[in-house]
N, C-alpha and C positions, 0 to 999 in steps of 0.2 A: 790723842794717843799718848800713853805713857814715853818718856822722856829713858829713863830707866825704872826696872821691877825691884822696890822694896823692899825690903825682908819679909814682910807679911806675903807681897805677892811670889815672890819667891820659893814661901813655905807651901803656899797654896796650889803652886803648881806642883810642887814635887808633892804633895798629896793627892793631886785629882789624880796627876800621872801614872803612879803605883795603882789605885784603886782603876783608873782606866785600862789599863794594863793587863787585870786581872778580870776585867770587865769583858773586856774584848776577848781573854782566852775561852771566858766560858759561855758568853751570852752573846758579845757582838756592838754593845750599845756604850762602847766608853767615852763617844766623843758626846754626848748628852749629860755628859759631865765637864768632859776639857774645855769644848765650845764656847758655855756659859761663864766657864771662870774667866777666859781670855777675854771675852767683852765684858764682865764685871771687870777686871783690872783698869780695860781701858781704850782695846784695841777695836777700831773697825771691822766690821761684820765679815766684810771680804778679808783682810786681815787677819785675824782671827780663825777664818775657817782655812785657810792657807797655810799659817803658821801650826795650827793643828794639827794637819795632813801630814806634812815633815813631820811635826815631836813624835807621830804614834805610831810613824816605822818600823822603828825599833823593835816597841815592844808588841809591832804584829810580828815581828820577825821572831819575839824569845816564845812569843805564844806557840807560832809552827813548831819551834822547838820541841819545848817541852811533849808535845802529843806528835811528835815523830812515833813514836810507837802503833798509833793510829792509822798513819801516813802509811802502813806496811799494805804492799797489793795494790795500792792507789794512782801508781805511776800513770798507767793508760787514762783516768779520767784527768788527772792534774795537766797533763800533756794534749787532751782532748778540750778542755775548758781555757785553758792560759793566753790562747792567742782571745778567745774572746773578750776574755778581762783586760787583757792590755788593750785591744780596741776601743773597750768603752771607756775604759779609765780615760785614755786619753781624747774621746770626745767628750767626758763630763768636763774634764780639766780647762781644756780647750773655750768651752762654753763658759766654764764659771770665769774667764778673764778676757773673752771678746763680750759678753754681753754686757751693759749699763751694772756700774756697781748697784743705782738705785733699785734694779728687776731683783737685783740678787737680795737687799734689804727688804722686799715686799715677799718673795716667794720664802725667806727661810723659815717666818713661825707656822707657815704650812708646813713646810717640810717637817720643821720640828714636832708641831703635833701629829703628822701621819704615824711620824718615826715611833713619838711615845705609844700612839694608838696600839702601832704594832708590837711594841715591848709588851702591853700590855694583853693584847692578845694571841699572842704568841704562842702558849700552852696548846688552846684551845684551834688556832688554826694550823698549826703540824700536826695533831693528832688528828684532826678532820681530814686532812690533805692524804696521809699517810692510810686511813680508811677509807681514800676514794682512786690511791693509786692504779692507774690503769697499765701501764708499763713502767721499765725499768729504762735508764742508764742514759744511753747515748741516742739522741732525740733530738731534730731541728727546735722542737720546743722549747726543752732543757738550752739549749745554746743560746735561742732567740734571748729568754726571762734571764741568764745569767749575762747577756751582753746589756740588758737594757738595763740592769740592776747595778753592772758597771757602770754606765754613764749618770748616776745618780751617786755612785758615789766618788766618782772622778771631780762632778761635780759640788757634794755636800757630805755624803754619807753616812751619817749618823744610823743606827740602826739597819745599817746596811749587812750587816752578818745572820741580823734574823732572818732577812729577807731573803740570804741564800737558804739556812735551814730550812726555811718554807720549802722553799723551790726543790731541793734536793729532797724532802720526804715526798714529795710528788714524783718525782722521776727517777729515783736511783734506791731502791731496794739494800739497806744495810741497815747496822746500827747507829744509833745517834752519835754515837762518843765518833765512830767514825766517819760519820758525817760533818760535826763539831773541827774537824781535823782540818776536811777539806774547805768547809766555809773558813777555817783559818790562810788556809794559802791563798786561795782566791783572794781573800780581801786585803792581805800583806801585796797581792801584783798588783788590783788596781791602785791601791795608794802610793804605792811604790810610783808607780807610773805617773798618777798625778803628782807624787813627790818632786820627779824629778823634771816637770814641765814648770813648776810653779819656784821652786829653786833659781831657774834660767829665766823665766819669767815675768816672776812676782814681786814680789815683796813681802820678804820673811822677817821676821821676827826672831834670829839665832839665839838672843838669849832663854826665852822663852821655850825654844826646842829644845834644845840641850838639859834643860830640866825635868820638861815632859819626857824624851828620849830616856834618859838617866830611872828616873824612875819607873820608867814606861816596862823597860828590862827586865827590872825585879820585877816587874807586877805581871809583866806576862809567864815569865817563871814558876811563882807564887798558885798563879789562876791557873795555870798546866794540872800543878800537884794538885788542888783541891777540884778542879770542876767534875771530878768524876764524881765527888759525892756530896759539892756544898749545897744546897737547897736554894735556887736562884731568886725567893721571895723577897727577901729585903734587897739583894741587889736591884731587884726592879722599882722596888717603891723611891728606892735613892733616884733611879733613872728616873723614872716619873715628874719624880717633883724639881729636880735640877731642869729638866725639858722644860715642862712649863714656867718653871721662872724666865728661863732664856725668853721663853713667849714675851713672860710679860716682859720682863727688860726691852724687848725687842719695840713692840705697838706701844711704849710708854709712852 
């Protein structure tokens, strides 16, 4: 584990962070970039994905922001879903620091390639999802897949934002951009949540956050104003191939 972050790792965070940032406002998959740079820097897996947790608070927080305008009407579902998210979050959370750091080393380049599998098809399963909707809204189902989708990302989460989009074009009848809103809040509680078990808990890395965070802000900002109309193709191809590096770095 790095000692202290050198100017290069320094620059580097505050690069992943901003493009995370904006990552997360429009797609969901920023930590498939932050993840891999904090264990290229130096830090341990568990480490790493903890310190990560805290840095992308923030800028899930400036994400919400920006698409308040989205958020308009939404109270009842934000208030209907929120206790589920803080449940699970904090049984991912929970999980990801009673179980063997080594389980956690062995399950992440799965995790990682489901997460990328699902970046990548993404497109193709909301709009399947979305032509086989059978109802709307407020549904044991809907609660069940948004509590267990918490607990994955309480404890890992990467690509965990698409994973709501999924879910809400299956069960909640609206637009995407207003959808895009609410997989924002959702996934600002459960990391919040795990934020603040892993804070009292863990083993953070503050330099490292404070960087990610700082940038994180702008970037969620940034990703607010363009996701209504940036074309998300090269952001996935970046997600892609940052994932599988992490792969490999990982089973090296």
């Amino acid at each position: 584990m790095p000692n202290q972050l050198n100017l290069v790792d320094a620059l580097a965070l505050l690069a992943v962070g901003l493009v995370a940032g904006v990552i997360n406002a429009i797609v969901g998959s920023g930590s498939l970039l932050t993840f891999p740079t904090l264990l290229a820097i130096g830090y341990p897996p568990v480490v790493a994905n903890v310190t990560n947790t805290v840095g992308l608070v923030l800028g899930n927080v400036s994400g919400v922001i920006g698409y308040r305008r989205e958020l308009a009407g939404q109270r009842a579902r934000v208030l209907e879903l929120a206790g589920f998210a803080v449940a699970g979050g904090l049984v991912g959370a929970v999980l990801l620091l009673g179980l063997p750091q080594s389980l956690f080393r062995r399950v992440v380049p799965v995790l990682i390639l489901i997460a990328v599998a699902l970046v990548i098809v993404q497109p193709w399963l909301s709009s399947y999802m979305a032509r086989h909707r059978e109802r709307a809204g407020s549904s044991w189902a809907l609660r069940g897949a948004v509590t267990a989708t918490s607990v994955y990302g309480g404890y890992f989460g990467a690509a965990m934002g698409v994973i709501y989009i999924a879910i809400f074009s299956v069960f909640i009848e609206d637009d995407l951009q207003r959808m895009n809103a609410l997989k924002n809040v959702i996934s600002t509680i459960v990391n919040s949540v795990a934020a603040v078990v892993f804070i009292f808990f863990a083993h953070v890395e503050w330099p490292a956050v404070a960087l990610l965070a700082a940038s994180g802000v702008v970037g969620g900002q940034i990703g607010a104003v363009i996701g209504r109309r940036l074309p998300d193709g090269v952001l996935r191809v970046v997600i892609i191939i940052a994932g599988l590096a992490a792969v490999a770095k990982l089973v090296a």
